[in-house]
Wavefront OBJ file of the C-alpha trace (Angstrom):
o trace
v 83.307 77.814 75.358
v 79.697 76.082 75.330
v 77.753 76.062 78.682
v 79.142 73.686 80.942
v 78.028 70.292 82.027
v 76.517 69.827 85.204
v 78.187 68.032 87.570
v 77.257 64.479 88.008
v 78.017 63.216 91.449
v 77.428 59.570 90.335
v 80.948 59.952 87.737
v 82.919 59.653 90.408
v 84.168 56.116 90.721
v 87.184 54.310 92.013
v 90.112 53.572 90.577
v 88.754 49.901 90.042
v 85.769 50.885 88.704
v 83.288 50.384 92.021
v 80.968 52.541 93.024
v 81.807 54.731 95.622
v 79.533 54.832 98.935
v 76.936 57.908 98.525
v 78.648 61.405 99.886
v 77.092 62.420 103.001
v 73.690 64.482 102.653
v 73.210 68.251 102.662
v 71.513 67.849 106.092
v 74.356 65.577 107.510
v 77.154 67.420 106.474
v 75.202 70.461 107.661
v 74.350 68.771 111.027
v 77.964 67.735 110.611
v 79.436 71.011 110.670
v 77.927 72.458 113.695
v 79.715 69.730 115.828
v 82.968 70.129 113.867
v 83.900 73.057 112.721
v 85.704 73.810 115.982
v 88.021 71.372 115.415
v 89.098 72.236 111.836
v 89.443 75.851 112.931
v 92.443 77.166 114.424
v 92.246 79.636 117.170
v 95.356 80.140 119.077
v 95.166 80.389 122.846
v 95.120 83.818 123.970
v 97.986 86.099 124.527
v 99.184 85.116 128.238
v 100.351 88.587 129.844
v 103.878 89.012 130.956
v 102.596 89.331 134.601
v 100.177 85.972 134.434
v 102.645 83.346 132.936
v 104.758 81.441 134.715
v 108.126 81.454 132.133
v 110.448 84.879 132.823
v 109.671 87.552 130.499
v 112.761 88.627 127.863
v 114.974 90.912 130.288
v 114.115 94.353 129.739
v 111.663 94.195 126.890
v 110.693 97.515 125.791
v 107.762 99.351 128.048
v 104.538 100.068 126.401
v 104.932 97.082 123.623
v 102.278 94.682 124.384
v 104.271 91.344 125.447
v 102.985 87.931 126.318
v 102.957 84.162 125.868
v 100.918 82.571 123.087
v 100.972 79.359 120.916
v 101.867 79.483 117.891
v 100.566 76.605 115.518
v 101.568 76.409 111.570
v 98.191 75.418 109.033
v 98.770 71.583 108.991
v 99.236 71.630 112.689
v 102.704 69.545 112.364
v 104.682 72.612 113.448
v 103.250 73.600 117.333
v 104.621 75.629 119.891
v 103.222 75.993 122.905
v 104.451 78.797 124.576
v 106.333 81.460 122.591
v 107.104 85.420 123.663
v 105.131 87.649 121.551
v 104.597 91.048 121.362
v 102.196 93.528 119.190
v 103.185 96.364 118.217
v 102.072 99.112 117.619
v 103.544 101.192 114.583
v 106.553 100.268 112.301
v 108.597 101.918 114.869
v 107.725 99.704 117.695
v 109.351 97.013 115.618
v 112.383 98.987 114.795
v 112.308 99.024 119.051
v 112.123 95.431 119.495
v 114.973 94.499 116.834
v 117.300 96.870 118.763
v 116.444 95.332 121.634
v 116.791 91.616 120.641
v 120.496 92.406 119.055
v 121.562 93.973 122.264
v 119.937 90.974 124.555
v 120.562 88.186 121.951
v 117.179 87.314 120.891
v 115.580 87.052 117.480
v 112.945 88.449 116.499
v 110.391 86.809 113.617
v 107.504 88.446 112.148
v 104.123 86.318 112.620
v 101.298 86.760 110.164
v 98.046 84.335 110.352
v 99.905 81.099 110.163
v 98.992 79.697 106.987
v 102.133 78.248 106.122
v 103.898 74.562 106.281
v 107.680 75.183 106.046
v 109.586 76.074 108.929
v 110.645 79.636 107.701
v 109.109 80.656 110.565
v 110.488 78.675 113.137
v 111.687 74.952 112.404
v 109.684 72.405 114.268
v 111.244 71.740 117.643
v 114.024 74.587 118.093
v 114.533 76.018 121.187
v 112.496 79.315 121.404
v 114.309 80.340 125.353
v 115.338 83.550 123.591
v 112.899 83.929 120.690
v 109.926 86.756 120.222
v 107.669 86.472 117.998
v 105.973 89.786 116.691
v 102.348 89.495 115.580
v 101.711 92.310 112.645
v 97.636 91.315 112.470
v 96.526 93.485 115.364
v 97.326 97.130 114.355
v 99.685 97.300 111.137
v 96.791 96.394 109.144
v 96.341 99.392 107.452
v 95.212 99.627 103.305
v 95.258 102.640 101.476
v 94.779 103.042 97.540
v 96.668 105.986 95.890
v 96.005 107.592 93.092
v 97.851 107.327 89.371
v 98.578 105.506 86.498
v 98.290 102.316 87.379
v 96.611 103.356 90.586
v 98.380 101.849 93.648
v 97.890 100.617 97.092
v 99.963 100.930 100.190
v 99.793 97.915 102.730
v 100.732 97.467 106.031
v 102.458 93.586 106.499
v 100.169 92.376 108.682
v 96.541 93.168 106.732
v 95.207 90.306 105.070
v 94.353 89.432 101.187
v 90.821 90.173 102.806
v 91.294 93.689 103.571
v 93.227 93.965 100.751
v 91.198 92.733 97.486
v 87.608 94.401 99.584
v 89.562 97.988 99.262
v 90.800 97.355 95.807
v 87.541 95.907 94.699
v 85.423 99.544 96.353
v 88.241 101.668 94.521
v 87.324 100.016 91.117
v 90.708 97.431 91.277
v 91.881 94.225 92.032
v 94.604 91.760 90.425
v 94.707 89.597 87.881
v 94.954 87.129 89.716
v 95.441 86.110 94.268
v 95.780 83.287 96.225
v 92.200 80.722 97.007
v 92.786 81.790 101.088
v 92.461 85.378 102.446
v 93.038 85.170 105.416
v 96.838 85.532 104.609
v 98.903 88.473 106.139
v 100.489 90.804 103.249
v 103.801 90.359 104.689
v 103.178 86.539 104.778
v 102.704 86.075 101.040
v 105.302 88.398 100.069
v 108.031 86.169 101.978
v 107.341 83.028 100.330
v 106.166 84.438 96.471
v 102.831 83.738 96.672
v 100.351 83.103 93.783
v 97.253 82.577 91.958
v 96.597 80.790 88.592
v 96.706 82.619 85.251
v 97.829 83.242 81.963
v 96.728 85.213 78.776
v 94.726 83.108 76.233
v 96.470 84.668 72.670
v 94.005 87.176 72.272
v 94.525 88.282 75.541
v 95.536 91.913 76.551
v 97.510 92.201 80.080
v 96.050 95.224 81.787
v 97.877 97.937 83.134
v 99.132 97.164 86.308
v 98.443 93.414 86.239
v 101.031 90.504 85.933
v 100.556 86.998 85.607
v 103.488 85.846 87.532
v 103.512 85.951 92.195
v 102.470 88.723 94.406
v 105.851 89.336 94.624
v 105.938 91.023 91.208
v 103.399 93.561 91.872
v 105.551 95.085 94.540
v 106.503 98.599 93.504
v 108.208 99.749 97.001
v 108.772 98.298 100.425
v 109.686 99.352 103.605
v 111.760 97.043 106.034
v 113.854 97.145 109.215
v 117.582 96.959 108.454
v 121.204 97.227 110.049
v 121.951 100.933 109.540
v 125.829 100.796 110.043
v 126.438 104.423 110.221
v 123.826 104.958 112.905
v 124.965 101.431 114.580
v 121.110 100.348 114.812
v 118.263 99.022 113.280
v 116.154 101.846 110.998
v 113.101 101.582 108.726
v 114.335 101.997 105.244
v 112.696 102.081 102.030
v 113.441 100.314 98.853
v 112.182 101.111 95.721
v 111.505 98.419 93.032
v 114.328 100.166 90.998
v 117.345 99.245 93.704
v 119.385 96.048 93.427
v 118.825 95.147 96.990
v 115.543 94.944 96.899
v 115.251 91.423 94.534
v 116.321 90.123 97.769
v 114.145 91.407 100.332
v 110.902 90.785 97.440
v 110.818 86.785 98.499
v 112.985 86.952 101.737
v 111.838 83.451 103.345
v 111.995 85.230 106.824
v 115.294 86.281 106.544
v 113.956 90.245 106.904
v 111.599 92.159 108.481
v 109.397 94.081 105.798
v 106.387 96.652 107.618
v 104.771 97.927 104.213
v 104.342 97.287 100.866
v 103.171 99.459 97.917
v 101.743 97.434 94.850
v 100.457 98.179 91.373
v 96.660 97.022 90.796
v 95.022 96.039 87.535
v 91.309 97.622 86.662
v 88.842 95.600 88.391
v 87.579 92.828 86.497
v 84.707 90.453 85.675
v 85.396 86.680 85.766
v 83.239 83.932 85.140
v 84.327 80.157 86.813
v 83.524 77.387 85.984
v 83.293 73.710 87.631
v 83.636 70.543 85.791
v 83.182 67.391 86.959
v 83.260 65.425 84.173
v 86.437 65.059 82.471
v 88.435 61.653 82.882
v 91.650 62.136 84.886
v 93.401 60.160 82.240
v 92.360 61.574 79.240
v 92.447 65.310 80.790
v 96.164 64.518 82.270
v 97.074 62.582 78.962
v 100.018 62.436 76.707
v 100.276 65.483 74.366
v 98.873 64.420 70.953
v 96.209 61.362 72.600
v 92.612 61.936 71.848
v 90.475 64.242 74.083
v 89.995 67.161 75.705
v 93.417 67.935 78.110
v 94.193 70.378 80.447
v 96.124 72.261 77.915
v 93.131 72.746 76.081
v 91.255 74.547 78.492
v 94.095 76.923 79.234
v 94.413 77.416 75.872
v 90.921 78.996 75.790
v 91.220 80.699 79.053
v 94.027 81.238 80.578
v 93.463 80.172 84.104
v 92.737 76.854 85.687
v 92.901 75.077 88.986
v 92.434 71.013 89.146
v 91.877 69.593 92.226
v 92.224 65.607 92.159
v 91.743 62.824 94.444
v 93.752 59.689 93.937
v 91.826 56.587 92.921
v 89.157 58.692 91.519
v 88.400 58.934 88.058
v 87.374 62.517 87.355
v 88.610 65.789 88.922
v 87.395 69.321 89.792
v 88.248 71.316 87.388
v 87.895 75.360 87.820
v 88.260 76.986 84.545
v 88.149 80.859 84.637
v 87.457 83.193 81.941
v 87.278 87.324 81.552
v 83.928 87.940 81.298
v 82.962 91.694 81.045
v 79.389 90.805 81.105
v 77.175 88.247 82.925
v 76.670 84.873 80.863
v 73.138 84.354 81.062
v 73.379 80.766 82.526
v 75.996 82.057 85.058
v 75.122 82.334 88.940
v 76.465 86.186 90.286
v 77.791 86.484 93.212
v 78.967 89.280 94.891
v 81.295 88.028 98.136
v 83.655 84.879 98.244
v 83.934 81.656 99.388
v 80.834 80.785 97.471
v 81.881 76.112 97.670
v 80.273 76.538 101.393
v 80.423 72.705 101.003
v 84.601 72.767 100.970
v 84.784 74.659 104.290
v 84.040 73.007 107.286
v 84.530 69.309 108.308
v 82.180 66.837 108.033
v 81.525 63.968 110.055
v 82.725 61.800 107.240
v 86.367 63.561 107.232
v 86.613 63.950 110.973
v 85.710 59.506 111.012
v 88.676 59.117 108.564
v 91.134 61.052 110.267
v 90.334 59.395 113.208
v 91.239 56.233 111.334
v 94.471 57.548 110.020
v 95.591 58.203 113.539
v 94.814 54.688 114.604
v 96.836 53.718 111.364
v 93.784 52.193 109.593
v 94.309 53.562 106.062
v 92.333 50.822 103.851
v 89.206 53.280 103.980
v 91.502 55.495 101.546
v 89.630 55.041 98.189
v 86.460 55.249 99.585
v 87.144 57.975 101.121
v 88.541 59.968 98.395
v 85.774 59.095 95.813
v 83.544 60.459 98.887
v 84.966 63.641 98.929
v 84.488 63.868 94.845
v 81.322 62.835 95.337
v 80.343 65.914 98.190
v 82.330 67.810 95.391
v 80.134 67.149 93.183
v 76.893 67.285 95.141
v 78.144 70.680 96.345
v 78.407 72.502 94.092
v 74.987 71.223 92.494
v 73.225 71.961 95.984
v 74.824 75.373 96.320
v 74.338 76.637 92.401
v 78.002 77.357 92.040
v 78.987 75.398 89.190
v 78.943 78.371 86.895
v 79.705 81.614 89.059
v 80.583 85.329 87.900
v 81.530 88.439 89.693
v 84.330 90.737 90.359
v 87.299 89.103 90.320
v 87.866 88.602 94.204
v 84.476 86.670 94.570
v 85.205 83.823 92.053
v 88.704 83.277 93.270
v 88.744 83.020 96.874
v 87.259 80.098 98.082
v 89.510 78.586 100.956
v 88.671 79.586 104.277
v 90.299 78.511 107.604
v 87.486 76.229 108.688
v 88.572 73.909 105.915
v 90.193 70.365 106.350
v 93.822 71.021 107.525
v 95.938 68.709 105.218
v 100.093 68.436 104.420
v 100.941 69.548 100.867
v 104.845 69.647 99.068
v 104.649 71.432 96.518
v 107.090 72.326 93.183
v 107.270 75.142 90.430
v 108.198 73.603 87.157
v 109.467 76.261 84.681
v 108.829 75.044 81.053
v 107.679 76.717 77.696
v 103.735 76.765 77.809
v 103.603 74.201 74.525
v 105.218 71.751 76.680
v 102.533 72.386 79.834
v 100.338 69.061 78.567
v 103.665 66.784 78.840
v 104.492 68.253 82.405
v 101.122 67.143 83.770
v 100.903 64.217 82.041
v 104.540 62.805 83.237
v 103.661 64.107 86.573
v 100.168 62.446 86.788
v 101.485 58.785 85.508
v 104.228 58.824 88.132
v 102.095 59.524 90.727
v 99.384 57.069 89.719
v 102.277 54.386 89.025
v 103.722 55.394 92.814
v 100.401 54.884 94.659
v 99.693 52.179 92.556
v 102.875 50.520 93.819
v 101.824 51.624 97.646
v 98.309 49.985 97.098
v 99.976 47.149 96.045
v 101.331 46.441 99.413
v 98.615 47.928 101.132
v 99.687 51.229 101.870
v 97.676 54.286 100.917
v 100.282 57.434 101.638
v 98.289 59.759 99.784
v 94.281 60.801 100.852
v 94.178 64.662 99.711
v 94.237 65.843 96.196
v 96.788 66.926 94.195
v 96.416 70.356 92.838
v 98.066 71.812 89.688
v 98.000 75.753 88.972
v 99.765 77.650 86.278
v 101.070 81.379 86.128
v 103.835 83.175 84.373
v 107.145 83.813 84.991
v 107.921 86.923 86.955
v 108.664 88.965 84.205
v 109.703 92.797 84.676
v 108.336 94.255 81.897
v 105.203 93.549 83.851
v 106.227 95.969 86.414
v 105.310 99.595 86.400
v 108.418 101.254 86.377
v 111.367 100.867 83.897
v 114.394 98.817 85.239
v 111.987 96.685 87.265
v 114.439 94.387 89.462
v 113.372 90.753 89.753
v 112.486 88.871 93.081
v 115.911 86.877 93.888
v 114.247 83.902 95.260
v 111.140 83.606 93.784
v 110.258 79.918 92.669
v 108.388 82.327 89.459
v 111.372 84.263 88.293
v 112.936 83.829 84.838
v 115.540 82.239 83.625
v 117.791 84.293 81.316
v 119.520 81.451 79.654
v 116.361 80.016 78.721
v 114.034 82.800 77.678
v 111.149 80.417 76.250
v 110.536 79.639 79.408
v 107.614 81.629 80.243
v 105.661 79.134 82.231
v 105.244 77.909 86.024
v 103.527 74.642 86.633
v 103.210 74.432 90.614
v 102.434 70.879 91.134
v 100.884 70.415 94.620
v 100.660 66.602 96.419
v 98.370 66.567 99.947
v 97.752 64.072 102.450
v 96.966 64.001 105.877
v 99.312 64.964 108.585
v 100.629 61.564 110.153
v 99.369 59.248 106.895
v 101.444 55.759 107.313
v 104.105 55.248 104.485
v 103.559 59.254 103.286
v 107.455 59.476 104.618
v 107.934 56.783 102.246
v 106.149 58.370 99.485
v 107.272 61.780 99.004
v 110.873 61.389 99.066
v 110.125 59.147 95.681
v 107.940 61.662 94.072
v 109.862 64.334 94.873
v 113.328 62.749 93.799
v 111.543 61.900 90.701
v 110.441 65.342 89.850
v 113.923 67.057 90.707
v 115.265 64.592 88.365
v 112.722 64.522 85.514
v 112.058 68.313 84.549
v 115.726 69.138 83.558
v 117.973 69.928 80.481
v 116.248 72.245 77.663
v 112.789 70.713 78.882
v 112.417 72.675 82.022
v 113.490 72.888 85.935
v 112.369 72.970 89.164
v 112.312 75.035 91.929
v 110.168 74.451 95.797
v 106.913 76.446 96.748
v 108.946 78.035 99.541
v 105.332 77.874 101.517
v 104.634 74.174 100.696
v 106.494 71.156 101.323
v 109.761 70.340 100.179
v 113.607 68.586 100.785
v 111.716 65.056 101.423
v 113.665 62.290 103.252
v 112.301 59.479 104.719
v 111.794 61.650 108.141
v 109.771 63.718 106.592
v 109.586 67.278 104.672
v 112.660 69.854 105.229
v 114.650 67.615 106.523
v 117.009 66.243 103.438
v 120.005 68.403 104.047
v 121.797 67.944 101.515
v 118.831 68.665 99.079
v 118.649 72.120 101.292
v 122.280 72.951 100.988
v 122.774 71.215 97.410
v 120.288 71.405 94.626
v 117.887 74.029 96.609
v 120.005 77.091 96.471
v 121.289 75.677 93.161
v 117.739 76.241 91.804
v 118.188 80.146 92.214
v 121.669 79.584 90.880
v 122.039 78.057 87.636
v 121.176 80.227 84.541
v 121.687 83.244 86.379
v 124.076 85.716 86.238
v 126.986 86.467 88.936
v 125.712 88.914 91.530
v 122.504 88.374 90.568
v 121.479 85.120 92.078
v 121.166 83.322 95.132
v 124.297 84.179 96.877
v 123.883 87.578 95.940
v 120.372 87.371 97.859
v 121.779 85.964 100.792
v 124.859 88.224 100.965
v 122.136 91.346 100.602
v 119.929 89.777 103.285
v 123.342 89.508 105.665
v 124.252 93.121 104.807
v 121.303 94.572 106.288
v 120.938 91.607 109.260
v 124.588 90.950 109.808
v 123.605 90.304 113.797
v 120.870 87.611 112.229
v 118.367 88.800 114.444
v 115.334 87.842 111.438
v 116.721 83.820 111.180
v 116.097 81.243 112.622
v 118.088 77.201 113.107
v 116.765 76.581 109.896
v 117.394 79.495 107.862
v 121.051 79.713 109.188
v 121.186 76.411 106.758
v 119.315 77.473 104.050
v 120.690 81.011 104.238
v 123.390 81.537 105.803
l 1 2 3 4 5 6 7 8 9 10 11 12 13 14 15 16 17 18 19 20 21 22 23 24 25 26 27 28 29 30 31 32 33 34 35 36 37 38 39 40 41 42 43 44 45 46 47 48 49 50 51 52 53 54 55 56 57 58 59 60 61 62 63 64 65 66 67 68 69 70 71 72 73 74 75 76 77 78 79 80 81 82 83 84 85 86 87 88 89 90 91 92 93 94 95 96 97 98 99 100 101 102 103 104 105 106 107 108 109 110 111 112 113 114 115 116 117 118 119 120 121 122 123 124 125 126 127 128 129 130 131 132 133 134 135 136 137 138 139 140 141 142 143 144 145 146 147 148 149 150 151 152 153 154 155 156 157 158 159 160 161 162 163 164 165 166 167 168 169 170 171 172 173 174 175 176 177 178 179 180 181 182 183 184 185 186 187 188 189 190 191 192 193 194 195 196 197 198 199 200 201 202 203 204 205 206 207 208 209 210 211 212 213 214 215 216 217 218 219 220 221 222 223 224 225 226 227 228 229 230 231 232 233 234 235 236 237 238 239 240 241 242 243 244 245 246 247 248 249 250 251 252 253 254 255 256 257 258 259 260 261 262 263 264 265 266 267 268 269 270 271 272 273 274 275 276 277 278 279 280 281 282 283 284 285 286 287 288 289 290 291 292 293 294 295 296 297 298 299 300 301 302 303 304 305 306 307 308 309 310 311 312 313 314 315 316 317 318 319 320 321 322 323 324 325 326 327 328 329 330 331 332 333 334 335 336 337 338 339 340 341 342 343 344 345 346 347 348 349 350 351 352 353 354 355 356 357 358 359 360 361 362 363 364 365 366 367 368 369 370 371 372 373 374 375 376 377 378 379 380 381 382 383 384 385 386 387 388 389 390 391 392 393 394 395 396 397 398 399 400 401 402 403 404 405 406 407 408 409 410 411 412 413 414 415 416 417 418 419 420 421 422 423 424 425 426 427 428 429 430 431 432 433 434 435 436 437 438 439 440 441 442 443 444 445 446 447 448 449 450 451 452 453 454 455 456 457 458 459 460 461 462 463 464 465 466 467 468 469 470 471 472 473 474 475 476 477 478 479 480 481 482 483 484 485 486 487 488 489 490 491 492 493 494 495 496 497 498 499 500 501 502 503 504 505 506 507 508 509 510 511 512 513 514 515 516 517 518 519 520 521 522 523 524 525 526 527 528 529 530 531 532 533 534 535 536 537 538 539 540 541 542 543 544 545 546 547 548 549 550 551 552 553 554 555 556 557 558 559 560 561 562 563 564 565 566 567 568 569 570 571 572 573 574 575 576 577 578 579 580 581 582 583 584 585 586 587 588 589 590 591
């Protein structure tokens, strides 16, 4: 590929063709940040003691297991609980302890990473939590440890982060092909939901050993969980090797288990160079396969892995193109820790005056705002020298931090044979314009956050380590056997902010419409468990029959019998028959 293009904060223009108003300084959103970043990041309140807080404790909760009141608050902030029970434990144990406890007392028990999470896998926005405790893993099963062999492994406890994780890979010479753009994500956390980066081989491509292109999920080559041990009539720790049936289930559980420790397969470190352009035209980038100019197929043709990160009514994107790059191109920046878009992590003035508008219900600011944002985008990465980065792998691809505008995202996997990856973005990208377009027409604006579009693999086991690799049940990644060709995931991602007028109004449109068009030999669809997802017109989640119908179905169709999504939940109630790790919504989804 040719040296890139500087950015040019001046391309960014509205959808009609204005100007936008100029970003917000350096100094400004610097000044900005000091006042602000409070706000954006979460802290929760502190754990309230048993003995301080006001609410009776859980009747005879085991002694010497840390136990208090704390609130617990999801990423976006539209899932908040006050006060919840939680207790820290200790070692794996402790937690085998607390699910005895909670089956004999009638509680449930559900395992709480850092939060960073919109569904209600956790716990469904306002359910009763009178006999609920929460059990925070981030305090002391945090441990990483890499282990010798061929691939070389590592062992993780559930509650370390992607942090701790990728910082021990990286000073043992590994890493992964490819993580999430946020570390501060428990283990356990992205394991639930089939977590992922973006990535797949360009032709010349060789996968290394221990690498795979599909989720997080797939790397796991053993796990440890807490499960109903009949014969002993309790709860036990029990390990399942990537070789035994049951385990596809408990490799994307949703919250329906209790998993303490993971042991994945790592790649050799690598060398990545990203990119940042910020000068490709939405249209012509998101265009119909076949129209003239460069499209997004083109650039993961050449390398394999991509992010795009658009704001409606806004006429160019940021696009992050990634390449291996074993040695340092000489125009390239190198940088040796993450989160190097300093300008993308805190909340500027600018952001924290719009949301204030968006609470009031004042959305007409909405294209000026967005072309604002592309516009700091742009000036960011300019001001910062990061438009052409390279270092270990870690360092180019996490770049989302928790100080970072909270925002509401749904989100869809759309399986489809990589030749057809330019028509999935371009159908997707001229409904959405033609939706908002329809919404501006009548002077609603539902949608101020970008959209974001990543592509992986399927979760193929031939990428795993060991022969007779089982695949993850539920994972939105995992192959379909009836249509082999398959071999790529689109995940289509549509933000706005939390409480946007009309954005009830919106999504259940775009996400009927997607459900609806990627079907038949073309492709199909599946949710980002993490994301949001089930859209009616009172918000995400909360179409039933969508949860109960075409949901599950997803995991269904084109497998085989005993090998699908009621094989996953029947596993999952085999080892929690008592359904102490649910919750109100998960007894729908899964029950």
């Amino acid at each position: 590929m040719s040296a890139p293009t500087a950015p040019d904060p001046g391309s960014a223009r509205s959808a009609e063709g204005s100007t936008p108003t100029e970003g917000p300084s350096r100094r400004g959103v610097l000044a900005g940040a000091a006042a602000l970043a409070a706000a954006a990041a979460w802290t929760p309140l502190g754990l309230v003691s048993a003995a301080q807080a006001a609410t009776p404790a859980p009747p005879g909760f085991p002694a010497g297991i840390p136990l208090g009141l704390q609130q617990y608050k999801n990423w976006s902030g539209e899932i908040v609980i006050d006060d919840v029970w939680t207790a820290v434990p200790a070692t794996p144990q402790d937690v085998v302890t607390i699910a005895n406890w909670a089956r004999a007392n009638g509680y449930r028990v559900r395992a709480r990473g850092m939060s960073h999470n919109w569904s209600p896998v956790l716990q469904p926005k306002g359910s009763s939590v009178a006999k609920v405790v929460f059990v925070d893993l981030t305090k002391n099963l945090t441990a990483v440890t890499v282990n010798a062999g061929n691939p070389a492994t590592v062992t993780a406890q559930a509650g370390a982060t992607v942090d701790k994780l990728l910082n021990t890979l990286e000073a043992a010479g590994r890493g992964l092909i490819a993580t999430t753009a946020p570390g501060a994500l428990s283990i356990g956390g992205i394991l639930a939901i089939g977590a992922h980066g973006s990535g797949i081989p360009t032709s010349g491509e060789t996968r290394p050993t221990g690498g795979t292109y599909g989720t997080l999920s797939n790397l796991v080559l053993s796990l440890t969980a807490v499960v109903w041990d009949a014969g002993a009539g309790a709860y036990v720790l029990k390990t399942f090797a990537r070789t035994d049936p049951d385990i596809g289930a408990f490799l994307v559980h949703l919250g329906r288990a209790f998993v303490t420790e993971v042991t994945l397969q790592t790649n050799a470190n690598q060398r990545l160079r990203c990119q940042s352009f910020y000068h490709d035209q939405i249209g012509t980038l998101m265009g119909p396969p076949g129209s003239s100019g460069k499209k997004l197929a083109d650039y993961i043709r050449d390398t394999g892995r991509i992010e795009l990160i658009w704001f409606p009514f806004t006429t160019v994107p940021w696009l992050k193109v990634w390449s291996v790059a074993p040695s340092k191109p000489w125009v390239s920046t190198t940088v040796n820790g993450p989160y190097n878009y300093t300008f993308a992590n805190f909340v500027t003035e600018d952001q924290a005056n719009f949301v204030a508008q968006v609470v009031t219900g004042n959305v007409s600011g909405t294209p000026t705002f967005t072309n604002g944002e592309m516009a700091v985008a742009g000036s960011g990465l300019i001001a910062t020298w990061t438009w052409d980065i390279w270092g270990w792998s870690k360092n180019t691809q996490l770049f989302v931090e928790p100080t970072t505008l909270r925002i509401h995202e749904g989100g869809w996997a759309v399986l489809c044979r990589r030749t057809d990856v330019q028509r999935v973005v371009s159908e997707f990208y001229t409904k959405y314009t033609q939706l908002i377009g329809a919404f501006q027409g009548n002077g609603q604006y539902p949608c101020n956050s970008p959209i974001e579009i990543r592509v992986t693999g399927v979760d193929r086991p031939d990428e795993v380590a060991v022969a007779g690799a089982v695949v993850p049940q539920l994972s939105a990644a995992r192959p379909r056997p009836d249509h082999p060709e398959w071999d790529t995931v689109v995940w289509l991602d549509v933000a706005t902010l939390p409480g946007t007028p009309a954005a009830n109004d919106f999504y259940p449109q775009i996400d009927a419409w997607i459900w609806a068009n990627y079907t038949g030999s073309y492709a199909c669809v599946r949710p980002e468990w993490s994301k949001g997802w089930a859209y009616s017109t009172s918000g995400p989640w909360t179409d039933m029959g969508a949860v109960t119908g075409r949901i599950s179905d997803a995991f269904r169709t084109g497998q085989a019998v005993g090998d699908n999504f009621d094989a996953a939940r029947a596993t999952l109630n085999r080892y929690d028959p008592a359904r102490v790790f649910s919750n109100p919504f998960l007894d729908v989804l899964l029950p």
